[in-house]
Structure formats: structure tokens, C-alpha cells
N, C-alpha and C positions, 0 to 999 in steps of 0.2 A: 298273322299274330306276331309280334316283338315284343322284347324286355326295352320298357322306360326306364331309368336311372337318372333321380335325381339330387346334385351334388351341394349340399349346404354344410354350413361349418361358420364359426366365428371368421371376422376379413384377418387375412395375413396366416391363415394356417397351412395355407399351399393348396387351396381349392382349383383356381383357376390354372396353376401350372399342374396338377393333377392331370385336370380336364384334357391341358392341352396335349398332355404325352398321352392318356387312354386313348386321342380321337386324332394323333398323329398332326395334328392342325396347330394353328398359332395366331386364330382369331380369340380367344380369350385374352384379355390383357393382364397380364401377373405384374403388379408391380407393389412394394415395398409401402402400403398405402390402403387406409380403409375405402372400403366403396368403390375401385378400379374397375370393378364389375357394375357397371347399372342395368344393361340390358340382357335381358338374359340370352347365355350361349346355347344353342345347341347342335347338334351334330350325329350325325348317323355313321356307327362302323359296324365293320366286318364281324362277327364273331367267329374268334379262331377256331379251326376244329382240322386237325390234321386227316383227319378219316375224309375230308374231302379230297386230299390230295391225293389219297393211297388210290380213292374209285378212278381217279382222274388218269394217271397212270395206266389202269386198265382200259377205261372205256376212249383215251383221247379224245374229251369232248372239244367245241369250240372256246367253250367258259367257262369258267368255275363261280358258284352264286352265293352266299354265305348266306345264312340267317345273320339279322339284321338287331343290333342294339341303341336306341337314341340314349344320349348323355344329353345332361339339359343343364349347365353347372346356370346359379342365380347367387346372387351380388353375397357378400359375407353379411350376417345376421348378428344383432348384438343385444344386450338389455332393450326392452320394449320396443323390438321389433312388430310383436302383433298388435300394434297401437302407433303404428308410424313410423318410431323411430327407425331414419338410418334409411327411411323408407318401405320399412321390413314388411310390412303387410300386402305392397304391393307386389314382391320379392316372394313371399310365402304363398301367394295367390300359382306361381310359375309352377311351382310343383304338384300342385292338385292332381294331375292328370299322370304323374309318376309311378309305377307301379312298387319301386325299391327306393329308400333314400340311402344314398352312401353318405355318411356324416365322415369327415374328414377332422381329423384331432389332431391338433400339433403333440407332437410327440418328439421334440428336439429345442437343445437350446440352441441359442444364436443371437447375442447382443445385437447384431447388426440389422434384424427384423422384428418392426415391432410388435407386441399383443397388444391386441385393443382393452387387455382388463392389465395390462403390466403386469403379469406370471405367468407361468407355467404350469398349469395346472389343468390336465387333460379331461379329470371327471369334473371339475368346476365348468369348463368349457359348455361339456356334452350337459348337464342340468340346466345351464343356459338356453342352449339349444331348444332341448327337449318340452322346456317348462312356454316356451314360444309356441311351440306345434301345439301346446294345450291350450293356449290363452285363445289362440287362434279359431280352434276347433270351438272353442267355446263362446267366441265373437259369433260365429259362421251358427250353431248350435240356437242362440236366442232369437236368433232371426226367423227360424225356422220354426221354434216351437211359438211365438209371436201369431204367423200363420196358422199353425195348427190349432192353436185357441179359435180361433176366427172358423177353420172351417169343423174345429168339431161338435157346432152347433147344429151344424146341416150335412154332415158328410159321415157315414157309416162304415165305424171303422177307425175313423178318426181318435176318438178317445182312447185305443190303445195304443196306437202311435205316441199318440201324445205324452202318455204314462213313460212309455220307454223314456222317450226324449227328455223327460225330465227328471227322472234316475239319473240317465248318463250326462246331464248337466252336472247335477249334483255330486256327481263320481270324478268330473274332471275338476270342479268346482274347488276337489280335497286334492288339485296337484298328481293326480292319479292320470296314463294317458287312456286312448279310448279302447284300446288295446286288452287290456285289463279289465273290462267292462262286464262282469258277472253275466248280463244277458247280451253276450255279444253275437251268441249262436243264434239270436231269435231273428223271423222273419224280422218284423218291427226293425232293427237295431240296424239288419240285411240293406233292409232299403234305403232307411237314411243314411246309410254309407254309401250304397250307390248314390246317393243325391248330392250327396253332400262332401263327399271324399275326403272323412277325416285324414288328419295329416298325421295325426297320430296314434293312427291306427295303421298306418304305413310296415312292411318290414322295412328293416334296419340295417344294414351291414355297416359298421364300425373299420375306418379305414385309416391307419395309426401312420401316421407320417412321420418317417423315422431320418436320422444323415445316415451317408453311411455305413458308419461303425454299427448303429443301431441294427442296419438290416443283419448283421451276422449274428447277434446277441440281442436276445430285450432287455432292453434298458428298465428303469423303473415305472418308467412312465405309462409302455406297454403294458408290463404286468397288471398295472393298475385298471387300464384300458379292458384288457383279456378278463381281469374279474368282473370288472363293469358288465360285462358282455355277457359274460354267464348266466351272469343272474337276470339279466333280460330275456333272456335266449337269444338274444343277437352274435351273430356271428363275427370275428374280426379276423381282418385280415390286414398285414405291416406290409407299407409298401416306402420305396424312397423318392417321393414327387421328382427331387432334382434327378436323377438319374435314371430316372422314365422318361425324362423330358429330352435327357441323353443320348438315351436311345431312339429320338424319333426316325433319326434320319439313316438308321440300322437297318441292313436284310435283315428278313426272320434268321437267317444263317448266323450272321455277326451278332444278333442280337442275343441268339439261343445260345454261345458260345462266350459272352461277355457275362447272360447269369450266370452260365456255369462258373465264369473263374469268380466270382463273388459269391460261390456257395453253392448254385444251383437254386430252383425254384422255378417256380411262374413269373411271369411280367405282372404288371399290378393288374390289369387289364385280362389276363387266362383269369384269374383269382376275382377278382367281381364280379367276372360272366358267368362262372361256374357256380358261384355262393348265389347269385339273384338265382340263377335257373332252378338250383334246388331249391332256395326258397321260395320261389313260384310256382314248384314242381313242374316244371318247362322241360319237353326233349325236344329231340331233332329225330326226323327222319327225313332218309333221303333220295331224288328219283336221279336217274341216271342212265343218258343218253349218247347220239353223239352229238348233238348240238350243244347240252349243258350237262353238268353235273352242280346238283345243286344242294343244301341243305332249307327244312321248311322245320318251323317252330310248331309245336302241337301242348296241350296241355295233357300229362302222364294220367292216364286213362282213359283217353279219345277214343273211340271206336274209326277204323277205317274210311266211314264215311266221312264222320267228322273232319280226318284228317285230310282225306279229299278235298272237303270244304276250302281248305285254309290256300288251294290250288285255284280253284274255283267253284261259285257258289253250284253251279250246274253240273260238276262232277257229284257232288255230296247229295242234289236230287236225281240225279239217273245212275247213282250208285248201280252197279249190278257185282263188281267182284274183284279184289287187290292181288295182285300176282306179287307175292312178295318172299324176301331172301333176305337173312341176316346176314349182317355188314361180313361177320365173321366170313360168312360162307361166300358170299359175295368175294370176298378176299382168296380163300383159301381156293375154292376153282377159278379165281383167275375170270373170273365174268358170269353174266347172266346166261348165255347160252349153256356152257360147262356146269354151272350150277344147278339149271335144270336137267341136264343128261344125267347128274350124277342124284336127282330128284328133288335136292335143296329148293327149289324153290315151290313154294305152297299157292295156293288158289285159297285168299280167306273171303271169306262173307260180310255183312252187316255188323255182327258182332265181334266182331276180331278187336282185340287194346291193340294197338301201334304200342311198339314195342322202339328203344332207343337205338338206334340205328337200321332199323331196318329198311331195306333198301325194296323204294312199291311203287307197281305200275297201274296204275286204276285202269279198269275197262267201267265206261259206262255207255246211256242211253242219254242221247240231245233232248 
């Protein structure tokens, strides 16, 4: 299991040089120009977690293995993209399979870079945006209930389907996303999401693209961004594209010491991993050896097997019992042997929640 991330925004907001600094790469092409992007980017990175380094230390494994995040940035989006234009439809198609979209908002001035709408205007942007993922959804939406008509003449079951389905027409229909959708909780509503992967029904993280100066202070733009947010429930987070991009070619050393002189903080990059995980409710737990020391992604309230699972399918069916130690303790005696002499370490069962760092050894049955 991983966090998808996928990066849209109007062209010229700093999408693509975003991308390049979060996935340390420089196959994205940023340049000064709509549509730079046609194909979509993507990229698999590390997710930082310093708690790998600490086990590592102890156990001197061969490798150290991170949980794993894909960035997927597609081309900038603009007026009637879910009808072509710009080629936006084909462009909106790339994220279907995203679990988080980071919208990227310019949030700075600069003559020398154009906007595709000639202002500045951050929530103008995001309405833009946003009002695409519904037309979209609602392209994707007719098609569907088209079919359902068709089989709910002979297919039982079908007419409630159907009834959802065109409510939540009708709900996007009023510029409303699907998000919002009164019966979002029902099976019905359940499935056609899975089928159908509304776009905006997506969480959100709102990623303010600020210069410099910005990053010490919010500017008005931010403010404006941050309220936007609220009232979504969307989370934001300010980051400075250029000077992520800055930092690619930085140790974590040089680089953890350059935020610090510019304030302190996260990289843009700790700040979208941490915000998607929560908003997925995603942890980590982790096994630790001398070959590897690794982290693995689980959903917050997996049971043990489950989280076996995520190692292999054949641990989660011959489950028999997780030898397991929190990171704390794991830490604090200095290892897994010490941690059991001192009894930290537990024998749990079937029913056990994996808990955020806990550090587990499955015994099972081939």
C-alpha cells in the first residue's frame, strides 16, 4: 500500500517545478509557457521518516527501505478543460487513480511569469480548477447512469443505483462537488466511486506557492488561500517551489540547516506526506533486521494480520502471532533482544490495531 499524489493547478503556477524539487528529479519540464507539460510526470519517492534512521543505528542493517509515495504532476488546466480544451480531459483522466490532489496556487507576484487568466487571484484560480473536477465528474457521471437505465430493466438492484446516481447528477449539476453529496455515506454512492473515481470527491491539500519573503510571512494571498481551506476542510500548506528546487541537490544535513536559517519548518515535501497520510489515515510500521530496516504503509486501524498482509499475502493467511515493541522502546533498550529481557516486547494475536510505529516480527504458518 502507498500514498498517490496528484499535482494540478492552472499552467504557470509552479506545478511542475514543484514536482521536480518533491521527487528530486528534473524530468518535468518547467518552463515560462502554458502546456510545457503534455505527458504526464510521474515519480516514486522516499517518504521521510527519521525514526528509520534511529532503528538503523541500532540494528546496522544492510538497507534502509522507506514507505513509498508516487507524485504524478499532469499538464496545467484551464477554462474548459473537461470539454477539451488545453486538452484537459485527457489531462483529468491522469489523476483518476490519485488517492490526494495537491492543487498548487500561485500565491506570488512576478511580471516576468505569465498567468493564463492575466491576475492574481488565488481563489479565482482554485474555482477554476475545482468547477473542472465537477464538469468532469459529471461528463464521466451521464455515461454511467445512460447504462443504468439500460440495465435497470433486467438487473435487480439496479433502480437504486440509479436513483443515487441521479441525485448526485443533479447535486453537481448546482456547481456543488461530489464531496458534498448528502448520500455520500450510502453503499449506492460507495460503488459508484469505486467505479467511477470521482475527481471531486478527491481529498484536497491546497499547496500556496509563495517567493521568498512570502515563506516568512503570509502574504494576502495566503490568507485568502487558508480561509478558502477552512471552509472546505482542506488542509494548506505554503511552500516556496523555487527554493525546493534549490534544494535538490542538498544532503538532508545542508538542507535541514538552510530551513532552519530561513525560519525553520518542513521541506515542502515532510508537509504533503504528513497532511495526505493524515488525510488517508495512513501509518507506518516497522520490521527491523540485519539485512533491512524498513518502513511499510498500513491503514490506522488494521489488525496485525492485515498488516502482515501488506508484507505478503501468505503471512496475513498463516497468520499465527506479531512479536512486537514500540519504536519508543525499541529505542530506549537499545534493541530487540534488550527490549525483551526488560519484557517490552508483546506476543499479540489476530486482533491486535498496529499501532504507529511499532516495530513487528510476524511468526506464521506456509
Amino acid at each position: 500500500m502507498g500514498l498517490s499524489i496528484g499535482i494540478v493547478g492552472l499552467p504557470n503556477v509552479g506545478k511542475s517545478t514543484t514536482f521536480n524539487a518533491l521527487t528530486k528529479t528534473q524530468n518535468a519540464q518547467a518552463a515560462n509557457y502554458p502546456f510545457c507539460t503534455i505527458e504526464p510526470n510521474k515519480a516514486v519517492v522516499s517518504v521521510p521518516d527519521e525514526r528509520l534512521l534511529e532503528l538503523a543505528k541500532i540494528v546496522s542493517p544492510q538497507r534502509i527501505l522507506h514507505s513509498q509515495v508516487e507524485f504524478v504532476d499532469i499538464a496545467g488546466l484551464v477554462r474548459g478543460a473537461s470539454k477539451g480544451e488545453g486538452l484537459g480531459n485527457q489531462f483529468l483522466a491522469n489523476i483518476k487513480e490519485a488517492d490526494v490532489i495537491l492543487h498548487i496556487v500561485r500565491c506570488f507576484e512576478d511580471s516576468d511569469i505569465t498567468h493564463v487568466e492575466n491576475r492574481i487571484d488565488p481563489i479565482g484560480d482554485i474555482e477554476i480548477i475545482e468547477l473542472e473536477l465537477i464538469l468532469a465528474d459529471i461528463a464521466t457521471l451521464q455515461k454511467r447512469i445512460a447504462k443504468l437505465e439500460r440495465e435497470s430493466k433486467a438487473q435487480k438492484g439496479a433502480n437504486a443505483m440509479l436513483e443515487v446516481a441521479k441525485d448526485l447528477l443533479t447535486h453537481l449539476e448546482s456547481g456543488k462537488s461530489a464531496k458534498s453529496f448528502c448520500s455520500c455515506d450510502t453503499q449506492e454512492f460507495l460503488t459508484l466511486d469505486k467505479e467511477l473515481r470521482f475527481l471531486s470527491n478527491k481529498e484536497v491539500i491546497f499547496g500556496a506557492n509563495v517567493d521568498e519573503e512570502g515563506l516568512c510571512v503570509d502574504n494576502e494571498f495566503v490568507k485568502q488561500v487558508r480561509e478558502y481551506g477552512a471552509g472546505q476542510g482542506s488542509e494548506v500548506i505554503k511552500l516556496c517551489a523555487k527554493i525546493e528546487e534549490d534544494m535538490v541537490g542538498m544532503s538532508d544535513e545542508e538542507r535541514k540547516e538552510f530551513l532552519q536559517e530561513l525560519g525553520g519548518g518542513d521541506s515542502g515535501l515532510a508537509q504533503i506526506i504528513r497532511v495526505g497520510f493524515a488525510k488517508l489515515g495512513l501509518i507506518s510500521y516497522f520490521t527491523a533486521g540485519v539485512q533491512e530496516v524498513r518502513s511499510w504503509t498500513i491503514k490506522k486501524g488494521d489488525k496485525a494480520p492485515q498488516a502482515a498482509g501488506v508484507i505478503h499475502k501468505d503471512f496475513e493467511k498463516g497468520f499465527i502471532r506479531a512479536e512486537t515493541i514500540s519504536y519508543e522502546d525499541f529505542i530506549k533498550y537499545g534493541g530487540e533482544q534488550k527490549a525483551k529481557e526488560a519484557g517490552a516486547m508483546r506476543s499479540e494475536g489476530k486482533d491486535y490495531i498496529v499501532q504507529d510505529g511499532d516495530v513487528m516480527h510476524f511468526r506464521f504458518n506456509v
